[in-house]
C-alpha positions in Angstrom: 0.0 0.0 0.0 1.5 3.6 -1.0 0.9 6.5 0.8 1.2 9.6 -1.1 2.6 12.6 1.4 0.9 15.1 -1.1 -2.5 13.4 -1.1 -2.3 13.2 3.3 -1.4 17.1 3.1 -3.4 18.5 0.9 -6.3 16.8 3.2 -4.8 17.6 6.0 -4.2 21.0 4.9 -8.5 20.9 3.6 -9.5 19.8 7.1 -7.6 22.7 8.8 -8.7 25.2 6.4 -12.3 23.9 6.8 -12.1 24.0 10.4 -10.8 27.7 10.7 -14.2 28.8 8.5 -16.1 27.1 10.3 -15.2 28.4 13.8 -15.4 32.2 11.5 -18.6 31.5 10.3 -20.1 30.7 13.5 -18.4 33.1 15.9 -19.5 36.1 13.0 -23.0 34.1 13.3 -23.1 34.8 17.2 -21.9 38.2 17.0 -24.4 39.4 14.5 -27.1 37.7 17.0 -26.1 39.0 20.0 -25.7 42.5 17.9 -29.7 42.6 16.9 -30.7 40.7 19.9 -32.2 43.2 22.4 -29.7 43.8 25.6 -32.5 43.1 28.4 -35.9 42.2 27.6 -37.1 42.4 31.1 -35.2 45.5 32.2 -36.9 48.2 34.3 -38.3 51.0 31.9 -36.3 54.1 31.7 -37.8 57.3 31.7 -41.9 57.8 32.7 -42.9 54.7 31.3 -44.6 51.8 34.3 -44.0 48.6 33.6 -47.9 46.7 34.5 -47.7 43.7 35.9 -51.8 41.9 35.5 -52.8 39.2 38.6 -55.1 36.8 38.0 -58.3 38.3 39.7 -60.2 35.8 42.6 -62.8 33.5 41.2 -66.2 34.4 41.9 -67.7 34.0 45.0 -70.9 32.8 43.5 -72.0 29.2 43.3 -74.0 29.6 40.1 -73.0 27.6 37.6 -73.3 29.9 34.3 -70.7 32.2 36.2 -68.4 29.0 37.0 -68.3 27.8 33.4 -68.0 31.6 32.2 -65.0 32.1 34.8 -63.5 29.0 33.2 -64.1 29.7 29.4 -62.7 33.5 30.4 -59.6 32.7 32.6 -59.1 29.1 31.9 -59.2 27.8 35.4 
C-alpha cells in the first residue's frame, strides 16, 4: 500500500482550512445575534414609562353555575 505525502497534506491541509471557516462562520454568526438581539428584555423602563404587571383576579364567589363555566371559558381555570 502507498501513501502519497501530497495526497495526506493537501487533506490535512482541507480539514484545517475547513475547520478555521467554520469556527469564523459561527463566531461572526453569534456576533451578528447577540448585535440585533435586544440587551435586556425584562429591564426596568427608563424614563416615565410603568412597567404593568396583570394578577389573575379571585374567582367568583358565586355558586352559580353559568358564572363558573364563564369564569372558566374567560380565565381558563
Amino acid at each position: 500500500m502507498v501513501f502519497s505525502i501530497r495526497r495526506w497534506t493537501s487533506r490535512i491541509f482541507f480539514i484545517i482550512i475547513f475547520t478555521l471557516l467554520l469556527c469564523l462562520v459561527t463566531g461572526s454568526y453569534r456576533w451578528l445575534a447577540d448585535a440585533i438581539s435586544p440587551v435586556h428584555p425584562y429591564r426596568e423602563p427608563k424614563g416615565a414609562s410603568l412597567k404593568v404587571f396583570v394578577t389573575d383576579p379571585g374567582s367568583p364567589d358565586s355558586k352559580d353555575v353559568a358564572d363558573r363555566l364563564r369564569w372558566f371559558y374567560w380565565y381558563g381555570e
